[in-house]
TORVEX-537912 format. One record per residue: residue in one letter; z negated, y, x of N, C-alpha, C in turn. Coordinates in steps of 0.1 Angstrom, whole numbers, plus 5000, padded with zeros to 4 digits. Layout:
aZYXZYXZYX...
***
This chain:
x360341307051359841217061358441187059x357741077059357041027060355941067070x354241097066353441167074353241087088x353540977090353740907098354840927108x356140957105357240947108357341077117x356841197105356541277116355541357126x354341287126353741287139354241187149x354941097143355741037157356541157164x357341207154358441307156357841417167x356741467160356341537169355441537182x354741387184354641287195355641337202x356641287200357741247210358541417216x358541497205358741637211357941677220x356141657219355741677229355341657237x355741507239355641397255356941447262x358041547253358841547264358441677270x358141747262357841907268356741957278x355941797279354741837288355441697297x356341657300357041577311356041407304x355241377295354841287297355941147290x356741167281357741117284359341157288x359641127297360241177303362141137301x363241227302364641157289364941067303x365840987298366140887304367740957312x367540907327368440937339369240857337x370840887341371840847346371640717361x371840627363372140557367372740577382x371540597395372740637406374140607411x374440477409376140497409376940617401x376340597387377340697377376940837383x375740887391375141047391376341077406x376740947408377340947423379140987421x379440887413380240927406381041017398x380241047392380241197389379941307397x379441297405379341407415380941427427x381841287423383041287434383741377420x383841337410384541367399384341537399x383441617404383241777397383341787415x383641697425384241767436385641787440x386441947445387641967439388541897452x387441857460388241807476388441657476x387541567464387341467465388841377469x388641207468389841157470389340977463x390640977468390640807462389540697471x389640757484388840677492386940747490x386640857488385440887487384940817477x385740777467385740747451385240557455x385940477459386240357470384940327473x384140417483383340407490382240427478x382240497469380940517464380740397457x382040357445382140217438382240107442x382440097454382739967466381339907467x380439947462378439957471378239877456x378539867446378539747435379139707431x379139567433380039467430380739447417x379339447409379539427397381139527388x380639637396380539747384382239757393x382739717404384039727412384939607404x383839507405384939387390385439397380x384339537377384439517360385639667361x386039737371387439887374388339787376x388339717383389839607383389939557374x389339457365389439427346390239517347x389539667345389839777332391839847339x391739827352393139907355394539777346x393539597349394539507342394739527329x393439587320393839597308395339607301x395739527291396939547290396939697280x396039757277396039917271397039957279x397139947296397640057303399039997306x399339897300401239797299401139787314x400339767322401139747339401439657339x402539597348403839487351402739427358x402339467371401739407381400439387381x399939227385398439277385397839327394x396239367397395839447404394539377408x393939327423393439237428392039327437x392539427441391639567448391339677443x390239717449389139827440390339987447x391139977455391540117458392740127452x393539997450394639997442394340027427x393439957421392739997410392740107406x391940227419391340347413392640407413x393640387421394840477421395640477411x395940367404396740317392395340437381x394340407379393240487370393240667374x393940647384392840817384391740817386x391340927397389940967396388941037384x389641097377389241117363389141027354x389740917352389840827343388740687347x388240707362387940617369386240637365x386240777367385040807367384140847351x385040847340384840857329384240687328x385140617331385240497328383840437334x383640457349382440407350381340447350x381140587348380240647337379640547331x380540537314380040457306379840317309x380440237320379940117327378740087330x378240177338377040207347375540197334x376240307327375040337316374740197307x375040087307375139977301373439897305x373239957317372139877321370739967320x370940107310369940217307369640107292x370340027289370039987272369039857272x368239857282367239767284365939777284x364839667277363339737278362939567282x361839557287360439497285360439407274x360339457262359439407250361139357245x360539227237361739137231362339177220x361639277211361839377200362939507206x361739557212362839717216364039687226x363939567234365239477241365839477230x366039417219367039377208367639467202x366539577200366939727193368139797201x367639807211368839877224369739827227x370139637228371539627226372039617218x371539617204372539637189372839797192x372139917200372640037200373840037210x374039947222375439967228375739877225x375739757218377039727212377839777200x376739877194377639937181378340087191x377340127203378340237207379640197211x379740097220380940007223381839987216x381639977204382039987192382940087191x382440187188382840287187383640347194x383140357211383640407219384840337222x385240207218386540127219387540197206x387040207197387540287186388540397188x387140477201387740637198388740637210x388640557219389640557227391440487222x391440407211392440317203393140527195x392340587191392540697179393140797190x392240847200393140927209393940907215x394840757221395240757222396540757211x396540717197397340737189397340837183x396340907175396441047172395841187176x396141227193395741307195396841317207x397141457209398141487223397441537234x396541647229395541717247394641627249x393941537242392541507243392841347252x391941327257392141177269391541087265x392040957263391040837259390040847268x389940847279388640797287387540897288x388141037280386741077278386441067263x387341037254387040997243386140877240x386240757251385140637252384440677260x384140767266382540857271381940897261x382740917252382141047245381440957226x381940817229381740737222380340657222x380340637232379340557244378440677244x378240737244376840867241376640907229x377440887221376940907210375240867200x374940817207373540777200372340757214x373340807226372340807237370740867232x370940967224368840987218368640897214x368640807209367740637205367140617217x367640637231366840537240365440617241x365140757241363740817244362840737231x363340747220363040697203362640537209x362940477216362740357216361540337231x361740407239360740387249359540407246x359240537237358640587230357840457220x358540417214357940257202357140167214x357940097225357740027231356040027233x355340197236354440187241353540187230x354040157216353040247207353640137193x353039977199353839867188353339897176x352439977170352139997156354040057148x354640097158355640157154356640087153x356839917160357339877164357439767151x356039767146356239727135356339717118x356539837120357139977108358239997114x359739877113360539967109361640047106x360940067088361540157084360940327087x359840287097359540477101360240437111x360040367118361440427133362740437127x363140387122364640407118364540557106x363640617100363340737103363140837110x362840797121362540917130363540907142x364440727141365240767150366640847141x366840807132367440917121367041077125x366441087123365341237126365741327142x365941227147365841307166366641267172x367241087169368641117176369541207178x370141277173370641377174370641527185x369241537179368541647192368441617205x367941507205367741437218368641407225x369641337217370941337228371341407233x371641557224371841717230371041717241x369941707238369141717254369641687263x369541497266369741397275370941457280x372041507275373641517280373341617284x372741737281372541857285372241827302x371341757301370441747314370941657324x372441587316372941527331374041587334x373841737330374941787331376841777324x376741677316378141687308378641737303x380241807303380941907302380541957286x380942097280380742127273381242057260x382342027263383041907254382441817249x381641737255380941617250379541647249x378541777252377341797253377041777241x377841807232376941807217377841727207x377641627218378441437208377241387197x376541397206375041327192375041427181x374641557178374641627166375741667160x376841657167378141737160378741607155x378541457157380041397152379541327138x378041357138377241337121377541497114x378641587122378041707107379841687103x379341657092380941577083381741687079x381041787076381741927070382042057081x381941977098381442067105383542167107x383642287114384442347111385242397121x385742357125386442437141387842467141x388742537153389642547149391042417148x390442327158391342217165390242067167x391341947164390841837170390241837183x388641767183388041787193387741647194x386741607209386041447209385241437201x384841517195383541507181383841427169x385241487166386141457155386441297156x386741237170387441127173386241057167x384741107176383740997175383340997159x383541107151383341047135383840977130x385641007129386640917125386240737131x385740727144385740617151383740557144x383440627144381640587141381540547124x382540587119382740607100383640467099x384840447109385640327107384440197113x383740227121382940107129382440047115x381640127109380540087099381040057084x382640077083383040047072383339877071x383339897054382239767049381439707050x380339797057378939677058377639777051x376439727048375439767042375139887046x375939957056375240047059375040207052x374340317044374840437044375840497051x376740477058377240527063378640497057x379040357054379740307046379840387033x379440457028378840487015379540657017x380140687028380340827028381940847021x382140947017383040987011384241067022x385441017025385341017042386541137038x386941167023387541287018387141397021x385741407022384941507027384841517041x385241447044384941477064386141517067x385641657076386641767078387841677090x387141587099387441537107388741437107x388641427095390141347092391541437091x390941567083392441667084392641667098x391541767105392541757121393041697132x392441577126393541447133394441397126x394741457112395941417100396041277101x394841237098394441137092394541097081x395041017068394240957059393040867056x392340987049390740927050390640777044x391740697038391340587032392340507045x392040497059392940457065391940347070x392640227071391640137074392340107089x391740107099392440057115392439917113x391539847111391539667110392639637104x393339697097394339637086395739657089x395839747103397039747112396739707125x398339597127398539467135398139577146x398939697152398639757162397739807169x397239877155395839927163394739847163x395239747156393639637156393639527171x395139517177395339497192394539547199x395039667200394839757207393239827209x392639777195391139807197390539727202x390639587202390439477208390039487221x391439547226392039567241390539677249x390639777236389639907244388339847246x387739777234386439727236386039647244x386939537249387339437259386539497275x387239627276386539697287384839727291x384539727278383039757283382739657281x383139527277382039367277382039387291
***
């Protein structure tokens, strides 16, 4: 890394540690949300009342129950009918990653551009990993598999607030794409750490980049590699360039690592279908 690259690095470690930059919060619907979701009394109508208070975000749970992912006969025109057809689990995974859509925004017309190529490539992904668990996995849940997709690169946003204030950096780059290389990872561990998400998905940013990583069973880690490795295949990116024989992550979803998803009529529907949810 670059001497540059890492005094940024280490800038940014220690604006967080003396609070002066500070990681980026959850979104009060989603903190609300999640708070019906980890309560064991909760109900369909608590759930109602919290998501009922934005409009937006109540339009876009009715979309997602019509989705044809979920094959329902009938359509669905109300936010309580909605959540019931969804589940409160699936409701609240879901708008989770909804909510967080409006964390991917800045000020400056640069770091603006930077942060939605970062959730539209998590979207990406997260439409991916929910298409993969649903087809090759039995215990694991799509909707937290598209949580778990959709955070995958949540450390970029501190990496980017961070530039915003400090445009010498803004205009270099290839050191920020160094250093967000460099700390994404950690920092997302952070950010998830600190909004509290389950142990499952706390360590989505550093675990679904370690390609040789070892466990005993298919996890959401695994989904978000196989799904982050297919996003980027065929384009300029490094990532494209990986030898996906080596990623342990394809044995325990008995995968074939030369499996292309675009090139099958079904799952390439069906991905369509998942990503469709978070426009």
């Amino acid at each position: 890394m670059s001497q540059i690259a890492e005094r940024v690095r280490s800038d940014i470690i220690n604006a967080i540690k003396t609070d002066q930059l500070v990681l980026p919060t959850l979104p009060e619907v989603a903190l609300k949300v999640r708070e019906v979701a980890d309560d064991p009394n909760a109900d369909i109508d608590k759930l109602v009342g919290v998501i009922g208070g934005d409009a937006a975000l109540s339009a876009r749970i009715i979309r997602v129950a019509n989705s044809p992912l979920l094959r329902a006969s009938r359509a669905i025109e109300d936010l309580k009918t909605a959540l019931m057809r969804l589940g409160i689990s699936y409701t609240c995974n879901i708008a989770t990653g909804l909510a967080m859509e409006q964390m991917f925004q800045a000020t400056s017309d640069l770091v603006d551009m930077r942060m939605r190529e970062v959730w539209s490539r998590s979207s990406e992904v997260a439409g991916i990993s929910h298409v993969l668990c649903r087809h090759y996995t039995k215990k694991l849940r799509p909707d937290q598999a598209t949580l778990a997709g959709l955070v995958h690169k949540i450390g970029v946003l501190p990496v980017l607030t961070y530039a915003e204030d400090h445009p010498f950096l803004l205009n270099d780059s290839l050191t920020l794409d160094k250093v967000i290389d460099e700390l994404n990872a950690p920092l997302g561990d952070m950010i998830l750490r600190a909004w509290g998400f389950p142990e499952e998905l706390a360590h989505i940013p550093s675990q679904h980049i370690d390609f040789q990583r070892k466990v005993p069973k298919a996890d959401y880690a695994d989904v978000v590699t196989v799904a982050m490795l297919q996003s980027y295949a065929g384009s300029n990116s490094p990532l494209a360039q990986i030898d996906c024989s080596n990623v342990t992550a394809f044995e325990r979803l008995g995968l074939d690592p030369d499996i292309q998803f675009s090139e099958s009529e079904d799952l390439s529907a069906d991905m369509e279908a998942a990503m469709s949810l978070l426009l």
